[in-house]
Each structure stands twice: as structure tokens, then as C-alpha cells.
C-alpha positions in Angstrom: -42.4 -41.1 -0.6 -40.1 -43.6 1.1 -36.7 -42.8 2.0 -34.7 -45.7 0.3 -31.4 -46.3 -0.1 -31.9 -46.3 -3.7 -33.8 -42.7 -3.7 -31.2 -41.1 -2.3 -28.6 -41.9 -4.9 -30.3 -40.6 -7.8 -28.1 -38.3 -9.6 -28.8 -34.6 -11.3 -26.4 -34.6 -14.9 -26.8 -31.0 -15.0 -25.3 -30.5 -11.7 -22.3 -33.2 -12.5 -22.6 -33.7 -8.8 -24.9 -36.5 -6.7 -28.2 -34.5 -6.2 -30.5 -35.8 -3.2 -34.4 -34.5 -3.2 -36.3 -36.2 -0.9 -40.2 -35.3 -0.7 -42.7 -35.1 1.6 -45.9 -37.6 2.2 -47.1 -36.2 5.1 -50.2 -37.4 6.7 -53.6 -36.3 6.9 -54.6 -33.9 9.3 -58.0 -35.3 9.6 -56.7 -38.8 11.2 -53.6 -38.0 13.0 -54.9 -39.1 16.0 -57.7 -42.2 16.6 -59.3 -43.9 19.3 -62.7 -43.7 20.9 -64.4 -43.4 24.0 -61.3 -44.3 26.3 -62.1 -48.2 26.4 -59.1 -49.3 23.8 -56.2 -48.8 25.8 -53.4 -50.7 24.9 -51.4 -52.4 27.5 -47.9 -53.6 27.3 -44.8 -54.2 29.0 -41.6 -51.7 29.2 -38.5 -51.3 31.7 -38.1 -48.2 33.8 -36.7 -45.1 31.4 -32.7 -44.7 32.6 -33.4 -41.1 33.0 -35.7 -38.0 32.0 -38.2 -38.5 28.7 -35.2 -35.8 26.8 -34.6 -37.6 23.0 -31.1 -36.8 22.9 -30.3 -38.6 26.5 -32.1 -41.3 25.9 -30.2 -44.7 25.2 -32.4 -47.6 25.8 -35.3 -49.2 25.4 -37.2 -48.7 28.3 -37.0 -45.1 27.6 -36.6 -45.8 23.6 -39.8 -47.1 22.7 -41.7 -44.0 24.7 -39.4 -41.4 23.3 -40.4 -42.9 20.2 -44.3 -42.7 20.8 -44.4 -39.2 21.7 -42.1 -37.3 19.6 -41.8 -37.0 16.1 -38.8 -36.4 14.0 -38.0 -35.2 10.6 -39.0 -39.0 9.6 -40.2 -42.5 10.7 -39.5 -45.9 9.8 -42.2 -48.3 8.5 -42.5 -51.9 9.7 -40.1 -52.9 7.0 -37.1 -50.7 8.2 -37.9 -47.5 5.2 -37.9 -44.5 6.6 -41.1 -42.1 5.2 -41.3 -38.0 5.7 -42.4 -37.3 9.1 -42.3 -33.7 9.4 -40.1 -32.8 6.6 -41.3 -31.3 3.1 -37.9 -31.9 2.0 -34.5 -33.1 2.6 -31.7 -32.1 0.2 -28.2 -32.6 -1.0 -26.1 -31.8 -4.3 -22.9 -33.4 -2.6 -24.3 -35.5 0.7 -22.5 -33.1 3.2 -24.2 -29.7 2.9 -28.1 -30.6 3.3 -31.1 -27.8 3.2 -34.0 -29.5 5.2 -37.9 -27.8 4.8 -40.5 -28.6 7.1 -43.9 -29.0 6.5 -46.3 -25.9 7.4 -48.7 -26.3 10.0 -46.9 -28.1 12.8 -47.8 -27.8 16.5 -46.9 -29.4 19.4 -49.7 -31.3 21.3 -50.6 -27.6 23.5 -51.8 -26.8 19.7 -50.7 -23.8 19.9 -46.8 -24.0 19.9 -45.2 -24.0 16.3 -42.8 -26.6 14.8 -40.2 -24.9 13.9 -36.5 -24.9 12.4 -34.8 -23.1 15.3 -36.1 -26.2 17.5 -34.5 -28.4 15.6 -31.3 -26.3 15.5 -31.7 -25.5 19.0 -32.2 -29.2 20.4 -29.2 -31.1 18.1 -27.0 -28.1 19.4 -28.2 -28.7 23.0 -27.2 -32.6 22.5 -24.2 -32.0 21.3 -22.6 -29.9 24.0 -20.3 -31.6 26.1 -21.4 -29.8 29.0 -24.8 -31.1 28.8 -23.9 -34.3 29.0 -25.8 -36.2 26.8 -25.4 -40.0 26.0 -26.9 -39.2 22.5 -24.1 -36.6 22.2 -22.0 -39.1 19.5 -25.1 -38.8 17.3 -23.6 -35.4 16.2 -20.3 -35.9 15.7 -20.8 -35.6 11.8 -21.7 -32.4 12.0 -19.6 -29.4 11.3 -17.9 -27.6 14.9 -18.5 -31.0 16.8 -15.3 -31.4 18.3 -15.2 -27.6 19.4 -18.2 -28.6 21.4 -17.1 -31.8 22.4 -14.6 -30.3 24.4 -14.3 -30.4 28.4 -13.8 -26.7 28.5 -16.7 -26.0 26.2 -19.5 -23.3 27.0 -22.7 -23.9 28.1 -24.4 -21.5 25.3 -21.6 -23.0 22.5 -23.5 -24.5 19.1 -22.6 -26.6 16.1 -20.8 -24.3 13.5 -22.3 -26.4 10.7 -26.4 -25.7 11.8 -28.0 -22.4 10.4 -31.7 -21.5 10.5 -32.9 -20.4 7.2 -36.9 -19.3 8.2 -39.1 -21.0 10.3 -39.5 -23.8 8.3 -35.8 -24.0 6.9 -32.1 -25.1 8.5 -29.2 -26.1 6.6 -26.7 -28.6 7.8 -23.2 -28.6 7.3 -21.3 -32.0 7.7 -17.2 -32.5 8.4 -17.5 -35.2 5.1 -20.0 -36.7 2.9 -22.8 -38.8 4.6 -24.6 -41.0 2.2 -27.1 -42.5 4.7 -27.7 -38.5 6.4 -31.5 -38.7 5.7 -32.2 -42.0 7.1 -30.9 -41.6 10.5 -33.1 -38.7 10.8 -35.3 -40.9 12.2 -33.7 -41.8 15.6 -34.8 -39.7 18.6 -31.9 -37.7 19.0 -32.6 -35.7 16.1 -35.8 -34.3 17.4 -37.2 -31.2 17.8 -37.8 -29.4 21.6 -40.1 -26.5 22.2 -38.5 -23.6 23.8 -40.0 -24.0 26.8 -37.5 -27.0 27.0 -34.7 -25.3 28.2 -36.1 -22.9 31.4 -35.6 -26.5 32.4 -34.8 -29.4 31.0 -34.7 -32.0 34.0 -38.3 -30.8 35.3 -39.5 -30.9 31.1 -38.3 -34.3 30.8 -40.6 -35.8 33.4 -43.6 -34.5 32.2 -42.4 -33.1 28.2 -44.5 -31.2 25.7 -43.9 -33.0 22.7 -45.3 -33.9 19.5 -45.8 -37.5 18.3 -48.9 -39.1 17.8 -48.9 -39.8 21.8 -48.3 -37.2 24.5 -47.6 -38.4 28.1 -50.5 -38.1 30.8 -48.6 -40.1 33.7 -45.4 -41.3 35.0 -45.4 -43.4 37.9 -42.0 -44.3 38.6 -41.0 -47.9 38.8 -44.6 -48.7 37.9 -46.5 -47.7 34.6 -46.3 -44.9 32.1 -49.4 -43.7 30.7 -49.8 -42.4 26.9 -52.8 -40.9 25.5 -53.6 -40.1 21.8 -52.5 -36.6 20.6 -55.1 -35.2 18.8 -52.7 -32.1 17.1 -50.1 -35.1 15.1 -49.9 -34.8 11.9 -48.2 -37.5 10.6 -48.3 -40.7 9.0 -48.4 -42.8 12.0 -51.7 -42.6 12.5 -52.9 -43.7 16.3 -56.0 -47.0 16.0 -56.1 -46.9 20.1 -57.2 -44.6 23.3 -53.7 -45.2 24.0 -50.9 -46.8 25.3 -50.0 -47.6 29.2 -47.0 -49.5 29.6 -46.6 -51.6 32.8 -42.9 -52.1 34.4 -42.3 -55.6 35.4 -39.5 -56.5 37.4 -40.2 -60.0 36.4 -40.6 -61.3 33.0 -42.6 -64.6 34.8 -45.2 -62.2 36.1 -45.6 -60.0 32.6 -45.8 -64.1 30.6 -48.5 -65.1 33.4 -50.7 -61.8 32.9 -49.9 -61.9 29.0 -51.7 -65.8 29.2 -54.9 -63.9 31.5 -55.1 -61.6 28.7 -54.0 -58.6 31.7 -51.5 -57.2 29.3 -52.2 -57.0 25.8 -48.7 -56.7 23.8 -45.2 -58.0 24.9 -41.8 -57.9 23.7 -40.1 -60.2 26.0 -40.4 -63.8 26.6 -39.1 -65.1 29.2 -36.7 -67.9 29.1 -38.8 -70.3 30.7 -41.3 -70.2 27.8 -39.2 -69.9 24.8 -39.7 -73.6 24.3 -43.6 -73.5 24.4 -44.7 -70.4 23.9 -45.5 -70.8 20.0 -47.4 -73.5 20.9 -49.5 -72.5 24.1 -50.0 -68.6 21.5 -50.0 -69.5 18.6 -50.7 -67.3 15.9 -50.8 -64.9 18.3 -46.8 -65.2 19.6 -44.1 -63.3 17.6 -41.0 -65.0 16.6 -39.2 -63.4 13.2 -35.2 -62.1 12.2 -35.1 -58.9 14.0 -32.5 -56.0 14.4 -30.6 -56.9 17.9 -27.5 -57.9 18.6 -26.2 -59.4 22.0 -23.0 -59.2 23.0 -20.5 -59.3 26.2 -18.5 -56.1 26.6 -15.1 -56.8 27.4 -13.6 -53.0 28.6 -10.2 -51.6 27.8 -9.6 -49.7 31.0 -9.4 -53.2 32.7 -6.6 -54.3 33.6 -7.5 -57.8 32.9 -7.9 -57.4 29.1 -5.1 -54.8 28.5 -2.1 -55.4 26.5 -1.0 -58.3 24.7 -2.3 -60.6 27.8 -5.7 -59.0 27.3 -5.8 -59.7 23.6 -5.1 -63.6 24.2 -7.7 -63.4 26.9 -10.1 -62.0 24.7 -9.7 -64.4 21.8 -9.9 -66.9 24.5 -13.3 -66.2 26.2 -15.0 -65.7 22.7 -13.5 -69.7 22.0 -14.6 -71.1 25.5 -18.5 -70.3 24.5 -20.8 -73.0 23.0 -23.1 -70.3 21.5 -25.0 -73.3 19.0 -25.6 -75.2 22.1 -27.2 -72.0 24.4 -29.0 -71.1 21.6 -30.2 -74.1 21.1 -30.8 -75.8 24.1 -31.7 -72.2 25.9 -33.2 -70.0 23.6 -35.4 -73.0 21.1 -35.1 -71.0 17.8 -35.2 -67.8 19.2 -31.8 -66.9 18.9 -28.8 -67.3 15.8 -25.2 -67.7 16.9 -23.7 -64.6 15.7 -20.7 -64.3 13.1 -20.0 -60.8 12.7 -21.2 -57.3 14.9 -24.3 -56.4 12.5 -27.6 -58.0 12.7 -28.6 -59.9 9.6 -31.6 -58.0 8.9 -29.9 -55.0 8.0 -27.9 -55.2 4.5 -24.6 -56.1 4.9 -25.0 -58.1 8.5 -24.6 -61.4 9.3 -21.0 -61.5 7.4 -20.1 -65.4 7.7 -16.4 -64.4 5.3 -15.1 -62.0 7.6 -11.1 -62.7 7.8 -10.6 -64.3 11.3 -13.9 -65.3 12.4 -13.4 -68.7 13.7 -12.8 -66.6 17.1 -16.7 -66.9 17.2 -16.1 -71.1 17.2 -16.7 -72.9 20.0 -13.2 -74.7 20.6 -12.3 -76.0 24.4 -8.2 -77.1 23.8 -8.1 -73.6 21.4 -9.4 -71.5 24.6 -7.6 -73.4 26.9 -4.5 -72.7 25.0 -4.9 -68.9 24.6 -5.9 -68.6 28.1 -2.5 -70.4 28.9 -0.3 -68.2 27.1 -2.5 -65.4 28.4 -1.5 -66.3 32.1 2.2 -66.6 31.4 2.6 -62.9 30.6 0.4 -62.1 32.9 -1.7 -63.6 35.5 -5.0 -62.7 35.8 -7.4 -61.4 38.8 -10.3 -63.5 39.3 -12.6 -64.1 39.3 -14.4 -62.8 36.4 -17.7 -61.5 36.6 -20.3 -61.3 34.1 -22.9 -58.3 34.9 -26.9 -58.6 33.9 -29.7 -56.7 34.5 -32.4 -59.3 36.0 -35.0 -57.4 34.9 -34.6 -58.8 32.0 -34.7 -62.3 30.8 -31.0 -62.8 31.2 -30.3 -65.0 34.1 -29.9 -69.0 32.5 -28.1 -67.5 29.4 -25.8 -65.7 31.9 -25.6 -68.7 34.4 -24.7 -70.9 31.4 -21.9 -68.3 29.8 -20.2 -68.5 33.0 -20.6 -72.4 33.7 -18.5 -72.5 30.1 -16.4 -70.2 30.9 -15.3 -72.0 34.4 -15.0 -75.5 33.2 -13.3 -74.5 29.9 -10.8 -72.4 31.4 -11.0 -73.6 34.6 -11.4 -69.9 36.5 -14.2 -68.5 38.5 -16.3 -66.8 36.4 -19.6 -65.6 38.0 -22.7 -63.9 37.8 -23.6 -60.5 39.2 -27.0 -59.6 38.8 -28.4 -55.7 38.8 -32.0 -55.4 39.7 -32.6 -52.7 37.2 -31.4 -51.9 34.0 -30.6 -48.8 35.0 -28.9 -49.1 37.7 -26.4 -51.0 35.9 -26.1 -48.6 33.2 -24.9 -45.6 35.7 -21.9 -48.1 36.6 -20.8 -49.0 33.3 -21.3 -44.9 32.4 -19.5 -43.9 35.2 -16.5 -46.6 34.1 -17.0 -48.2 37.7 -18.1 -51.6 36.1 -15.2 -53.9 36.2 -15.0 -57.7 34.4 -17.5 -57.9 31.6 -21.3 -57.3 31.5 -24.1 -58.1 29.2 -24.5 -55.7 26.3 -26.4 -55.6 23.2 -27.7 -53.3 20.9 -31.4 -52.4 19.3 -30.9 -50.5 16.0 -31.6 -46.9 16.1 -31.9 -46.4 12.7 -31.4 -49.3 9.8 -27.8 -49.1 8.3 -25.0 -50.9 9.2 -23.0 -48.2 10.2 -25.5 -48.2 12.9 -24.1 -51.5 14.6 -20.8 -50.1 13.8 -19.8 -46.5 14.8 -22.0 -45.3 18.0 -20.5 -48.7 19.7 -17.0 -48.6 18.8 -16.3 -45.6 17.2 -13.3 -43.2 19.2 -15.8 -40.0 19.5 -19.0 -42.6 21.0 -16.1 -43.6 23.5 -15.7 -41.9 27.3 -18.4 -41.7 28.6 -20.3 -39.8 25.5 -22.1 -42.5 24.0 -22.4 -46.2 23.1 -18.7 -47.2 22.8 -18.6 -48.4 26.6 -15.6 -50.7 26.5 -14.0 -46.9 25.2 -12.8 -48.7 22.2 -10.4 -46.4 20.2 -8.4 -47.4 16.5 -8.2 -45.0 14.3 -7.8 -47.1 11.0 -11.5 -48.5 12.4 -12.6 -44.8 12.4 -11.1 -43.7 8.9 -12.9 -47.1 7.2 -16.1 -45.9 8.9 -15.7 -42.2 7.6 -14.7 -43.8 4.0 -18.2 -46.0 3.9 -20.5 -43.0 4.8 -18.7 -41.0 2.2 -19.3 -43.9 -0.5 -22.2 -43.2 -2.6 -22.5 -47.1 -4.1 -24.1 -49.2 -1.4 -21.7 -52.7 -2.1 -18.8 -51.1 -1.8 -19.5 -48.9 1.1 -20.7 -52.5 2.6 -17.4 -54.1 1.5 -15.4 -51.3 3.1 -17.6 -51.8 6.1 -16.8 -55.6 6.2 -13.2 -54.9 6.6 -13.9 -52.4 9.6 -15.7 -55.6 11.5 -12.2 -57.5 10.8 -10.4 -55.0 12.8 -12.8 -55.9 15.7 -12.9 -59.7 14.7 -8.9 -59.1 15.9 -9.3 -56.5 18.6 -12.8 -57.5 20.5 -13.7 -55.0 22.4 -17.0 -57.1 22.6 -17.4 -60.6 22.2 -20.4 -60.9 19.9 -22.8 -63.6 21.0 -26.4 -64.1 19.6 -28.8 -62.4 17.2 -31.8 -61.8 18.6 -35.6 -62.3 17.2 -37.8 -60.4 17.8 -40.1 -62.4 20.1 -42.8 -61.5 22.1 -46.8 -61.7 21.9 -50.2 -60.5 21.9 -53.3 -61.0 24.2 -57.0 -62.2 22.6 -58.4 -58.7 22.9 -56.2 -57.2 20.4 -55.7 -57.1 16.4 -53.0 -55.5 13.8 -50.4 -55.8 15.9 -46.9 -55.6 14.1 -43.4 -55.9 15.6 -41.2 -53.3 13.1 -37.6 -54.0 11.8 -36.3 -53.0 15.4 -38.3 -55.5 17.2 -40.1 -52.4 18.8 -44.1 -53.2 18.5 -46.1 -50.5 16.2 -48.0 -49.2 19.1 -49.7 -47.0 17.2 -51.6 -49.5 14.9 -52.4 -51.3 17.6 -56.6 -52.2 17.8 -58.6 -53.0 20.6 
């Protein structure tokens, strides 16, 4: 039974209160696992994980899409963005803050012989939400009940969420600071999964080689080089596996990964690289991907620099976001690939894409506006140059950036140039560590589909410091209360409209100047079939023939 946004609202009259029951639709035992004989092995491209294969600190999608593969959570999303029961019976609510979650019976991890059980659920959210494991999907629990107790710096080691109680093996309640409407769809997102005791003898050495249960389970990790999935034949779940597996390759180079995707040497890709975003529907055809997907792409512009600080920094702001020609990169760069953007929430997702928000010509191309704001910018206070604009060139990043900061110099007539990481990780430690100065790329994949997804893990107060997305450690509190007023709003118009004017707070403030949309794009080789890209532009590995 599909989780939709609809199901969840339906009400009980004898209860006078908003009753959620969501059921199970588990999936057969017989086929949780596929493949044969070792020869359909699916190849495809990734980015070296930022750190150890742990769900709740991972943040990206190198490590994302593996996470993804071999765990399993309380549910999955489909292709279309709906989340289905994964391992839950049931998931339940009379008021949207106290929930009563069941799991199904049965449930082993890929040894076969170690249970699924309730206290690993309890046991890994209360592990991810402890300051003093540090985290970066810490923010992820900040709804819960006893959060900011263990959000503190002091906080000990052995300290859990007041609001998590196991019931019986299969059964945990959850105890939320406020009503959460959308509770049971994020569910789906990797922090909320389950980790077998032997997790935590220790959790470094687990996360390089985990025992987990999705319907893959890792046999290699070469660093820097290829991470090697195989079928796990004790899932039982609905994503059922087609393939003998999946080994993802790490290119440094999206030219290399386009050139063996052509030879048919990897078989799925989701990067193009920019060189070929003008051909490669043509030279692919109905095998190349190119369809409204759920990223965003933005440039974070940080508060603790002194550059965009104070009433100076808010001109300067307003005045980079002016001195950008988006419709021309996206056009003349990116062929189609790309949608300049008008709010901070993809438009896949219901509510994004706002084009009415209150102050949105900020996202207009205008040269003598810029100029302008810039100029008053410099008279209270000057600025240090140049500006740089960081980029992982792992990625296919470089001409986008190199164009942002030709506009940026001739428009405002500074040095603006760019600095260019040679793995995504490596840049991410910086910007963690608050040691990134100027601005950098940024952009964000959805973890789970809601707009509050866009909204409160990148600019919300508690996802700011260090202990989660909010890396330009945005903080307004009227931002935070509309948030907490939308998630507490059963009616999904309103809670969109309330939403909308928590984006005009950050049309005014910009903490990030929001850029691009981005498709997903990407491609298959001849030697595969049903191959999918889902709502997150993330490929459906598991479907995946050969």
C-alpha cells in the first residue's frame, strides 16, 4: 500500500482526532533477491563515499546511492517519488506526533541469521542523534522528542532520544516535539535505518565492510577505484534485485566514464559531461536519459564570512544573484538539460518551482541592477577579493563554474575565480570544518520527496554548525517557526502556502544563491534493459537487466 500524501490524512470520526494507519505490502520472500550465474553484473559510475558506508553519516551521493542499495529502511520510494512499506507492517498516528511503528516478522540481516529488530532501529536513530558521535545526518532527528538534550556539546556518549521506546521486538513508539504530517514519508531516507548490534563494538571498522540488509550487501571496497555489490539472497522486500549485482566504478573524469559508456564498458550513468550535453540524445538515443528530476544547484554564500556579513553582505548578495545570466548558461552550456531556477525547491516535488514568490526578481539577470548593489555594497564596506568559487572537478562542474565567474568579473568588475577540488570529498571536509572561505558549489539531491526536504536540513538553525546540511550556518528563527507550522499542518495547500512564505525569507536573506534545476541526465549501454532513473535522479539499480 503506497504511502501517499493523501493516505495519511485520512481521518478516524470516532477518535475526533486525525488517525494515520499505514499497512504493510511487503515483498515476497521467494524473489527478494535475483540474478543468475554471475554474468549480469551491472556496471555504473559513482564518486568516492565521503566517509564510512554508516546511514546516518552519510550525506552525498557517492556514498548515497550505495547506502541506498544495501540497507533497507522502514520504507522505499518507487520510481514516481511514493514511498511503499519496506520493512514496516505498520506505521501509526491518532495526532501525527506520537507514532507506534510494527515491523514485519521474519527479518534478517544478510548473515541470515541476525534478527530485524525494533531495538536496532531505536538504537541506530539514538546513535545519529548524539552530538558526540558526530553525525552529518544528526539534523534528521531533531523532531524527535529529547533532541536538543542530545544535541548538546557536553552530551554523553551512552545519552538517547527521550521520545524512542521499544515496545517488543517488533514494536517502538516515537514521540515527536510537534505534529509531523509528512513523519512516515521520510522514513525512507538512510538515516532512519536500522544497525545490527554488532555495529557499535565498532562503528568505523563496520562501516567499511557493514552487515546490512537491503537487497545488495557489499563484497568489495577498493578505495578511490570500484565498489562491488552483490545480490542478498535474505531481502525481503519489494525491491526485488533482476541482476548478479552492481559494481560501481569511480571516475575522476566524467570524459573517461562518457567514452567507456559509448564502448559499452560501463553499462548505466548518471552524469553527462558537459562536453556532450549538446549531442548526447542524438549520438544515444532512446537509450540517453533526460527528464524533470529532484536537484537543485545552487552557490553557497556563508555567513561566518566576512564578505557577506551585515548590511554590506546583504547588498553583496542580492548583487551576485543579479550579475548571473542563468537563461544564457543553461542554455548555451547545459542544451536543455538544465531550468533556471526561481525559488529553493525543485519543481518535481509539489509546491517547487514557485515563479510568485515576493522578491524574486533577485534570480533576474540584470548587469546596471548588480552593478548598483555591488556599489552601495563597497561604500559601507569594501570588499576582499578576490572571490572564489569552489568545485569539485570530479564532477562535471568546470565550464558552468568558469562561466559563473567570467559574469561575475565583467559585471562587477572584481576577480572572481575558480578553485577546483579534486574530490568531492575533499572539499566537503573544508566546508564541514567551516575553513571554506568565498562561495562554493552546492546543490542538493532530495532525500526524501516533500518540500520541506529542500527547505529545513539546508537552512534550518538545528541543520546549522557543523551538524548537518545548513553549511552557510543560516539561522532565522521566523524561517524556523514557518517550517515547524507547515509540518504541523494536516492540509497539503496550506502547509505549501505557509512553506512558500518561508522561501521569501530566503528570496531576502540568501544564504545561497539558487541557480539551476537539474535533470536528471545520464545513460545506458546496448547490453542492458529496464533501466529507470527514480524521482531523485538516482538509477533503480535493482531493476536493472543484463
Amino acid at each position: 500500500m503506497a504511502i501517499s500524501r493523501r493516505s495519511m490524512m485520512l481521518g478516524t470520526a470516532a477518535t475526533g482526532a486525525a488517525a494515520v494507519t499505514l499497512a504493510a505490502c511487503g515483498g515476497d520472500s521467494e524473489s527478494g533477491s535475483g540474478g543468475g550465474g554471475g554474468d549480469a553484473v551491472i556496471l555504473a559510475n559513482t564518486t568516492e563515499p565521503e566517509n564510512p558506508l554508516i546511514p546516518t553519516n552519510t550525506g552525498e551521493v557517492g556514498g548515497g546511492r550505495i547506502v541506498t542499495a544495501i540497507f533497507a529502511g522502514l520504507v522505499y520510494y518507487t520510481a514516481e517519488g511514493e514511498a511503499e512499506m519496506e520493512l514496516a507492517e505498520s506505521i501509526e498516528s491518532e495526532d501525527f506526533q506520537n507514532w507506534t511503528i510494527t515491523l514485519r516478522e521474519g527479518l534478517t540481516y544478510s548473515d541470515g541469521e541476525t534478527p530485524v529488530t525494533a531495538q536496532d532501529f531505536v538504537n541506530a536513530w539514538n546513535y545519529g542523534a548524539n552530538a558526540a558521535n558526530a553525525q552529518i545526518g544528526q539534523y534528521f532527528f531533531e523532531p524527535f522528542e529529547g533532541y536538543d538534550e542530545l544535541s548538546a556539546e557536553d552530551v554523553a556518549a551512552d545519552a538517547t532520544l527521550s521520545g524512542l521506546e521499544v515496545v517488543d521486538d517488533l514494536t517502538f513508539t516515537a514521540r515527536l516535539v510537534s505534529a509531523q504530517s509528512d513523519f512516515p514519508t521520510r522514513l525512507g531516507y538512510s538515516a532512519y535505518m536500522p544497525l545490527p548490534p554488532v555495529a557499535f563494538d565498532d562503528m568505523e571498522a563496520y562501516g567499511e565492510a557493514p552487515l546490512s540488509n537491503g537487497p545488495y550487501m557489499l563484497d568489495s571496497w577498493t578505495h578511490d577505484q570500484e565498489i562491488v555489490l552483490v545480490p542478498n539472497e535474505n531481502y525481503d522486500g519489494g525491491r526485488t534485485v533482476e541482476n548478479d549485482g552492481v559494481t560501481f566504478v569511480v571516475y575522476a573524469d566524467p570524459e573517461t566514464m562518457y567514452n567507456d559508456l559509448l564502448s559499452d564498458n560501463v553499462d548505466v550513468v548518471d552524469q553527462i559531461p558537459n562536453s556532450a550535453l549538446q549531442t548526447f540524445e542524438d549520438e544515444l538515443g532512446d537509450r540517453a536519459v533526460n527528464e524533470p528530476g529532484a536537484v537543485f544547484q545552487s552557490m553557497t554564500l556563508p555567513g561566518y564570512d566576512p564578505n557577506f556579513e551585515g548590511e554590506a553582505g546583504e547588498l553583496r548578495r542580492r548583487a551576485i544573484s543579479r550579475a548571473i545570466d542563468r537563461a544564457s548558461i543553461c542554455e548555451n552550456l547545459f542544451f536543455g538539460t538544465r531550468t533556471p531556477a526561481t525559488d529553493f525547491v525543485s519543481p518535481v516535488i509539489p509546491g517547487g518551482g514557485a515563479t510568485d514568490l515576493e522578491g524574486a526578481e533577485v534570480f533576474e539577470f540584470d548587469e546596471a541592477e548588480a552593478q548598483d548593489l555591488w556599489s552601495q555594497a563597497e561604500d559601507i564596506q569594501a570588499f576582499e577579493g578576490p572571490l572564489e568559487l569552489a568545485y569539485n572537478s570530479d564532477g562535471p562542474h568546470q565550464e558552468w563554474v568558469e562561466a559563473v565567474c567570467n559574469s561575475l568579473s565583467n559585471v562587477l568588475g572584481i576577480e572572481a575565480n575558480p578553485v577546483p577540488f579534486a574530490q568531492f570529498g575533499e572539499m566537503r571536509e573544508q566546508i564541514r570544518m567551516r575553513e571554506l572561505l568565498g562561495t562554493w558549489r552546492s546543490g542538493w539531491q532530495a532525500d526524501y520527496p516533500s518540500m520541506y526536504n529542500f527547505l529545513g536540513p539546508l537552512y534550518g538553525s538545528a541543520a546549522a554548525d557543523g551538524n548537518g546540511s545548513n553549511d552557510g550556518d543560516y539561522k532565522n528563527e521566523e524561517f524556523d517557526q514557518l517550517l515547524a507550522e507547515g509540518l504541523a499542518t494536516e492540509d497539503e495547500d496550506e502547509r505549501i502556502s505557509i512553506w512558500k512564505d518561508a522561501q521569501e525569507l530566503l528570496v531576502r536573506d540568501l544564504p545561497v544563491v539558487p541557480l539551476w534545476y537539474q535533470n536528471s541526465i545520464g545513460a545506458y549501454s546496448t547490453a542492458v534493459s529496464d533501466v529507470q532513473f527514480g524521482w531523485d535522479t538516482v538509477p533503480l539499480y535493482h531493476q536493472i537487466t543484463k
